[in-house]
MARKEKOL-716440 format. One line per field, with one value per residue (C-alpha): residue in three letters; chain; x, y, z. Coordinates in steps of 0.2 Angstrom, whole numbers. Layout:
N
r = ALA|...;
c = A|...;
x = X|...;
y = Y|...;
z = Z|...;
***
This chain:
445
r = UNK|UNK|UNK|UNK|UNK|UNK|UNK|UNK|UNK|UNK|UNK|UNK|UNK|UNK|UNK|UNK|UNK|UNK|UNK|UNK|UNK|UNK|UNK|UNK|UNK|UNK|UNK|UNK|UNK|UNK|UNK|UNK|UNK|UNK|UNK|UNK|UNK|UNK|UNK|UNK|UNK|UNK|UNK|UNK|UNK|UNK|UNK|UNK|UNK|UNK|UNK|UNK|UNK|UNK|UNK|UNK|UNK|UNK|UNK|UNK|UNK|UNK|UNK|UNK|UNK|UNK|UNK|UNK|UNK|UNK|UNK|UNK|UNK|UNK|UNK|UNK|UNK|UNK|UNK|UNK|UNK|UNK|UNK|UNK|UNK|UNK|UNK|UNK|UNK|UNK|UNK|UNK|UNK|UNK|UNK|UNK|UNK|UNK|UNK|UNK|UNK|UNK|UNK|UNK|UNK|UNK|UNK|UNK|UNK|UNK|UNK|UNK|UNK|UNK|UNK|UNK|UNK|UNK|UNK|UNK|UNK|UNK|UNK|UNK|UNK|UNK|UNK|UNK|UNK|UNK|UNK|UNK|UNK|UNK|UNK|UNK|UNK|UNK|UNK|UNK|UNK|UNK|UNK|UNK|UNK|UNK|UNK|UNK|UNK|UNK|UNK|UNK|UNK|UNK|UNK|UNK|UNK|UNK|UNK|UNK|UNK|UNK|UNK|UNK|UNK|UNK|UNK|UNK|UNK|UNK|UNK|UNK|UNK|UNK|UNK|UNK|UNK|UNK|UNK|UNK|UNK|UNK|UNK|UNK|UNK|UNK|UNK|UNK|UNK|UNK|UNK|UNK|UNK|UNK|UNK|UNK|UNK|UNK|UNK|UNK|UNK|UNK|UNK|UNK|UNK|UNK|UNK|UNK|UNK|UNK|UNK|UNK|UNK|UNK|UNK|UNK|UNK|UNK|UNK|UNK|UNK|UNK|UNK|UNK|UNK|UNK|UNK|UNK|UNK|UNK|UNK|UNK|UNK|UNK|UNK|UNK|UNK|UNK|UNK|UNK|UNK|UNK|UNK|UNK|UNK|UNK|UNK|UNK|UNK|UNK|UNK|UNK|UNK|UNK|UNK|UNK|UNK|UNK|UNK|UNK|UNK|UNK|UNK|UNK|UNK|UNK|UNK|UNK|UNK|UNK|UNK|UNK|UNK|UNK|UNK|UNK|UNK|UNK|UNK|UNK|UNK|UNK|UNK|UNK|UNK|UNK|UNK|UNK|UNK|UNK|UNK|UNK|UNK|UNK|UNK|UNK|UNK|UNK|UNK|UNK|UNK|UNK|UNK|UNK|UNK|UNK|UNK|UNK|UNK|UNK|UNK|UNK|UNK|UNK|UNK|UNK|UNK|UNK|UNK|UNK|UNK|UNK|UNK|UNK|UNK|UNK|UNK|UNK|UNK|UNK|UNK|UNK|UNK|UNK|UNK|UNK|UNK|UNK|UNK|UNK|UNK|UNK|UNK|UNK|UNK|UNK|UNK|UNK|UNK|UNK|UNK|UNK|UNK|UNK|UNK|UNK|UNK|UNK|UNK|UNK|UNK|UNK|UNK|UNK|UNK|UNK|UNK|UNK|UNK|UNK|UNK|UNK|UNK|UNK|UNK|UNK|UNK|UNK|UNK|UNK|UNK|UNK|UNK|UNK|UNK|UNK|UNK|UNK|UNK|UNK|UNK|UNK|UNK|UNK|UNK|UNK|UNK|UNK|UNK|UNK|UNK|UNK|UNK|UNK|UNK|UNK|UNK|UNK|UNK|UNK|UNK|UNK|UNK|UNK|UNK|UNK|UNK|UNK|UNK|UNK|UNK|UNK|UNK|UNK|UNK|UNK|UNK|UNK|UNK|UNK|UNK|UNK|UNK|UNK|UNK|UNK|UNK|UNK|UNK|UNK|UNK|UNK|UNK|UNK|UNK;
c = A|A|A|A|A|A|A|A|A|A|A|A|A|A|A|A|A|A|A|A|A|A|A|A|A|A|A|A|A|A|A|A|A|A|A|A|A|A|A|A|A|A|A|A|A|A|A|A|A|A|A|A|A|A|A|A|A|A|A|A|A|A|A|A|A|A|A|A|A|A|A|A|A|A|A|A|A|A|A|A|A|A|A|A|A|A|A|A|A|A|A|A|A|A|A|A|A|A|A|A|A|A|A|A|A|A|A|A|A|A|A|A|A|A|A|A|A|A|A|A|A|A|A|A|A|A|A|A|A|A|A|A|A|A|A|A|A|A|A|A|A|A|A|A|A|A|A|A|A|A|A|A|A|A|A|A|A|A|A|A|A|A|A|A|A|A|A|A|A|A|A|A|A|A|A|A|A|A|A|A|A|A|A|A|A|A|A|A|A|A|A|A|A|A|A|A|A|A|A|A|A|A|A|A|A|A|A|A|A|A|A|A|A|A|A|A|A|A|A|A|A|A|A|A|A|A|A|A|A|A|A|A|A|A|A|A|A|A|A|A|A|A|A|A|A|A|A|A|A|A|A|A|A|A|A|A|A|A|A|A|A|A|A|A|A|A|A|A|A|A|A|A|A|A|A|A|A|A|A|A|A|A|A|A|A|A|A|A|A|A|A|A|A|A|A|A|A|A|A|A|A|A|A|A|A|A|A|A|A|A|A|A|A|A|A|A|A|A|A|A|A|A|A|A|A|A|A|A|A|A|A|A|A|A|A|A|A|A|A|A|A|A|A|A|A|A|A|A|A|A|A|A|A|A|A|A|A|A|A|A|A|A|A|A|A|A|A|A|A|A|A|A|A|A|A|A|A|A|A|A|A|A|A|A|A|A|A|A|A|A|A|A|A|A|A|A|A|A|A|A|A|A|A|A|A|A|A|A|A|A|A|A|A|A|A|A|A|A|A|A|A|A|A|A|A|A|A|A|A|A|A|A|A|A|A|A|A|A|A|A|A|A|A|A|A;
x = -270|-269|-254|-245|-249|-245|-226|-225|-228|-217|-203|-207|-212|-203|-186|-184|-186|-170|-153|-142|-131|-114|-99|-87|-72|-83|-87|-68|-62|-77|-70|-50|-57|-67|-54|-40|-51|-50|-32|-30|-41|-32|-14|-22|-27|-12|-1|-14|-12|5|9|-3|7|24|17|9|26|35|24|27|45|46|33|42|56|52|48|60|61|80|84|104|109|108|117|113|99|107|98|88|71|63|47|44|30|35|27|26|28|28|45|41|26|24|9|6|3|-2|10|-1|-15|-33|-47|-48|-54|-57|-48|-45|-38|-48|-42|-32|-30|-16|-4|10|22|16|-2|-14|-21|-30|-32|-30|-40|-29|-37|-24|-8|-14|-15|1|9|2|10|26|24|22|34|46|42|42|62|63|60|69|86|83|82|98|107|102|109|122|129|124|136|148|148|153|166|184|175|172|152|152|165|171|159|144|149|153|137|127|135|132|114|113|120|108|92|100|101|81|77|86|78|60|64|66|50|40|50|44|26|27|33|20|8|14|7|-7|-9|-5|5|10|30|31|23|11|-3|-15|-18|-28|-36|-43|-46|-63|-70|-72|-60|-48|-31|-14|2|13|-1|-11|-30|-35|-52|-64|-52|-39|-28|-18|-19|-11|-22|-15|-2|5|13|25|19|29|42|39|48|48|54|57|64|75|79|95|98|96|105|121|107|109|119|118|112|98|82|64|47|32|13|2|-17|-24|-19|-17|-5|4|22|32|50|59|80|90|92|99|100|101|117|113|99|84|89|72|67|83|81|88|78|81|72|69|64|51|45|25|24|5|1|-5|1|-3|8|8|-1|4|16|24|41|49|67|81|99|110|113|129|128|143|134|124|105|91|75|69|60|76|85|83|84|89|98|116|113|106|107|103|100|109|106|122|121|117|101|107|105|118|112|126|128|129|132|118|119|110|90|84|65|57|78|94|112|122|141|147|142|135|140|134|132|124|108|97|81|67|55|63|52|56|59|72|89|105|109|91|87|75|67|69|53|49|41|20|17|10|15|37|40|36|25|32|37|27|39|46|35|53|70|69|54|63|76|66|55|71|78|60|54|58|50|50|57|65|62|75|65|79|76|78|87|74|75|71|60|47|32;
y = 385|390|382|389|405|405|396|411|422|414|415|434|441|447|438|444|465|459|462|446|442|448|435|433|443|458|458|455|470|480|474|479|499|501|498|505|521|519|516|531|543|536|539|559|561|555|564|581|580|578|594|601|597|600|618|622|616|626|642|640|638|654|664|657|669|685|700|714|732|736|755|763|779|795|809|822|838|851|863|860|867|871|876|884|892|910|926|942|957|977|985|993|990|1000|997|1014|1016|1030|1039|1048|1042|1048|1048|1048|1065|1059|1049|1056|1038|1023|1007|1007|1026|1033|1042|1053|1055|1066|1066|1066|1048|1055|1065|1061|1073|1070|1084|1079|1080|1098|1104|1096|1105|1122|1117|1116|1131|1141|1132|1138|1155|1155|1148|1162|1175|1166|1165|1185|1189|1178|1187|1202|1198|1189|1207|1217|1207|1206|1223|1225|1212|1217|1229|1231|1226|1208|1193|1183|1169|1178|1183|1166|1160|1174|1167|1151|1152|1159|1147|1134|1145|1144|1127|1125|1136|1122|1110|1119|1122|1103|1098|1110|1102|1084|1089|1100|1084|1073|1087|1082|1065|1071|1071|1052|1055|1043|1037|1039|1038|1021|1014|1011|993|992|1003|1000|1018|1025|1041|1039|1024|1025|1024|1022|1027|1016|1003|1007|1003|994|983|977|964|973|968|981|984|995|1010|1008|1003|1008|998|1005|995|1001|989|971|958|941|930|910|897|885|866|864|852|867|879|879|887|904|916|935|930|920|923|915|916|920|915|918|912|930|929|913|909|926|925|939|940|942|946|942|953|946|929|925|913|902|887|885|871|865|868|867|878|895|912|918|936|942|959|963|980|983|1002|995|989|974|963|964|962|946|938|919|915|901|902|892|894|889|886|876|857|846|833|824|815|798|800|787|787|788|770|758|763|747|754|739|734|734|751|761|748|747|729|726|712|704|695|678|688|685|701|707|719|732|746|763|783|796|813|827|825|831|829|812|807|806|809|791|795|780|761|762|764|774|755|743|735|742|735|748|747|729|721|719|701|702|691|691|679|677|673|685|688|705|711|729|742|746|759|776|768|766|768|786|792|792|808|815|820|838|848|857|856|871|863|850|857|869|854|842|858|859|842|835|816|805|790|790|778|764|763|772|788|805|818|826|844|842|851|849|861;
z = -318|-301|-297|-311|-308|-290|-296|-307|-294|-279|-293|-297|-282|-269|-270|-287|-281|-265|-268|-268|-253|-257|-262|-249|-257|-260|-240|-238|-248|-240|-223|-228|-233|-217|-207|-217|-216|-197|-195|-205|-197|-180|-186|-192|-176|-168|-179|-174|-157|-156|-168|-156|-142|-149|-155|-138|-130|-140|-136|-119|-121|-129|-118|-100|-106|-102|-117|-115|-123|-125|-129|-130|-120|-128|-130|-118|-126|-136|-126|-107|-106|-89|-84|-63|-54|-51|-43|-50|-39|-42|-44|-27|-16|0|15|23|43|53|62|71|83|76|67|50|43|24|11|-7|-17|-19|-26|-42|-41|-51|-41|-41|-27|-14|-20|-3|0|18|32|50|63|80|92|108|95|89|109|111|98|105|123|115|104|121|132|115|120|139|136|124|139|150|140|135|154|158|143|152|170|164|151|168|181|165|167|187|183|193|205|224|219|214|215|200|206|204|184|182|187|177|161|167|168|153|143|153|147|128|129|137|121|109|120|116|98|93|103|93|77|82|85|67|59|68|60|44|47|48|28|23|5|-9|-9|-26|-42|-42|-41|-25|-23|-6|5|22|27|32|36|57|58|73|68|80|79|70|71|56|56|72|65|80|84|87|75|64|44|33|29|9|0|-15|-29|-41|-58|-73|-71|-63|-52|-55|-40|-44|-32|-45|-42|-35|-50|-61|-54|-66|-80|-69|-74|-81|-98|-91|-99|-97|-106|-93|-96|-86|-84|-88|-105|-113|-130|-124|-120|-110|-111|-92|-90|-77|-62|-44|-39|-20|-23|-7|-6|5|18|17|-1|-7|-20|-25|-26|-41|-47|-65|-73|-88|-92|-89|-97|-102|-85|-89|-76|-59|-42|-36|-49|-55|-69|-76|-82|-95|-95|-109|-108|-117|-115|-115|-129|-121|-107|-109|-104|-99|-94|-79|-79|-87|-65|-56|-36|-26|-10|-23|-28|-43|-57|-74|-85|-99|-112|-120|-135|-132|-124|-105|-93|-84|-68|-67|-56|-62|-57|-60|-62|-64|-66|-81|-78|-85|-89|-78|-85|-83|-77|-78|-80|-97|-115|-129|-139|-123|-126|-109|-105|-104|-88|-82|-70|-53|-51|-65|-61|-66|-81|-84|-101|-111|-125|-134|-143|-153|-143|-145|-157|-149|-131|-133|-152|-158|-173|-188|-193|-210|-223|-223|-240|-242|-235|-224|-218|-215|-206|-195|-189|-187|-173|-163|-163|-145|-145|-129|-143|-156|-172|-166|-149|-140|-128|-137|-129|-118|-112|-92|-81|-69|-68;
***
């Protein structure tokens, strides 16, 4: 019973709950799938890399060609704008010296006085000139008595002329020495004119009808002739000056490059810091028609009316200036110039993509663009801002600009058609929408 029962368990026991050794074709097949798998996976990885590769070779193919910008020329501005620095000054401004050495007495106009011509700005006390002017006063009159008594002598010896009494010399020197007294009278009479003028200056009056814009006169100050006030250093100041206001000058030194934009009809909008968003309208007046060797720039001076007296000698102003453009020129911008031993040069890509360095003509500077007078064509391909290791018959790769950088906004669409048309006549962009430069009104501020 024993026996059997441990049979019957050696025979259901634990070789009965193991799987069976597989038959050698099943371990084959198994054996064939493994390592088809791995050849497969191997080939895929193979296949991978080399895509990879030929992908990253191709990458670099492309990117060891330089990215280019192109842009065309452009027609020249249909009208040049041009903003200077300019200085306004009164219509007349005078400084007022001292004619007379003295003290000052008192001074009547403080700054920013209204005056009329004439009007009394000060008094000048000057003790030694009034004693001068009595000495000549009295020298006047001692002439005076002298030239009566020689008119006297000389009717007297007149009188005994072609008698026994006196000889002809004697008459002739009688009338001789009464001319000479006439003429110490005349003599007399314009000293005591000069001291009655410099009397005059006494009383320091206004020009003309202005305003006073300094005054360095106080009562006590010593003043000298001609001098004006002498300070503790002994330097000399004007004791006022007087600006005539109602009409304005506008002096501004233009660019060499812009001087063609001068001319009678020449017109210019001034701002100035004092009051912002406001624009005043200045007109031609003179121009000095010869440059500054040094500046080289022309003076050139505008007028404006200024009845309200709102603007101020030599304040600060900005001019902007507008004069008509020639549409017939090519223009590009400043950054498509290549400067280089050659010459000024340009970089134009043909169209298998190849650049071609070419020498071109500038002409007049419009600001952030140059007009191109020869060397270029309204339809070649420029590159814009080429790099300086750029060569001749390099290969490149032409790309589109980067929006907001070389490619302009779009433009919104116009709500009407005079909209339209009013915005198409103001807008001025740096690019138009084929990435080419627009025609740019010049100026430098």
């Amino acid at each position: 019973m024993s026996a059997q029962n441990y049979g019957s368990h050696d025979q259901n026991g634990p070789h009965d709950s193991q799987t069976p050794p597989p038959s050698p074709p099943r371990r084959k097949l198994a054996l064939v799938l493994v390592g088809g798998a791995a050849v497969v996976l191997a080939v895929a990885g193979i296949v991978s890399r080399h895509s990879h590769y030929m992908n990253l070779a191709q990458e670099m193919a492309i990117e060891s060609i330089p990215a280019v910008q192109v842009i065309t020329p452009q027609p020249g501005p249909n009208e040049r704008r041009l903003s200077l620095p300019a200085n306004i000054a009164a219509w007349y401004q005078a400084p007022i010296y001292a004619q007379v050495s003295g003290y000052v007495k008192m001074w009547y106009k403080d700054f920013g006085a209204v005056v009329k011509a004439g009007d009394v700005l000060a008094e000048i006390d000057t003790p030694g000139l009034d004693a001068q002017y009595a000495a000549a006063k009295a020298n006047l009159n001692v002439a005076q008595a002298r030239y009566k008594l020689a008119q006297i002598t000389a009717k007297r010896w007149k009188a005994l002329q072609g008698t026994q009494a006196v000889s002809q010399q004697e008459v002739d020197v009688q009338a001789a020495n009464a001319e000479a007294q006439k003429a110490q009278v005349e003599a007399a009479e314009h000293d005591v004119e000069r001291y009655a003028a410099l009397e005059g200056f006494k009383r320091i009056v206004a020009p003309f009808d202005g305003v006073v814009t300094s005054r360095f006169a106080d009562v006590g100050d010593y003043v000298n002739a001609g001098r004006g006030d002498v300070d503790a250093h002994g330097n000399a100041t004007e004791l006022f000056s007087v600006a005539d206001v109602h009409a304005m000058r506008v002096f501004v030194a233009v660019p060499q490059d812009y001087a063609d934009i001068i001319s009678p009809r020449l017109e210019a909008d001034l701002e100035v810091p004092q009051y912002p968003g406001r624009k005043f309208k200045a007109r031609f007046l003179a121009t000095a028609t010869a440059f500054n060797a040094s500046t080289r720039t022309v003076t050139t001076e505008l007028t404006l009316d200024n009845k309200s007296g709102e603007l101020w000698p030599n304040s600060y102003a900005t001019a902007r200036f507008r004069a008509p453009g020639d549409t017939n020129m090519l223009i590009l911008p400043e950054g498509a110039l290549v400067f280089r031993a050659e010459g000024t040069q340009v970089a134009l890509v043909d169209e298998t993509d190849h650049v071609h360095l070419v020498n071109v003509t500038v002409g007049t500077n419009l600001g952030t663009t140059l007009q191109i007078l020869s060397g270029v064509k309204k339809t070649d391909r420029i590159i814009n801002n080429p790099s300086a290791g750029l060569l001749d018959g390099q290969k490149v790769r032409v790309v589109k600009g980067t929006p907001g950088y070389n490619m302009p906004p779009k433009k919104p669409a116009p709500a009407n058609k005079a909209e339209g048309e009013s915005a198409s006549q103001d807008n001025t962009r740096a690019m138009p929408e084929d990435n080419t430069p627009a025609a740019e009104a010049g100026g430098r501020p």
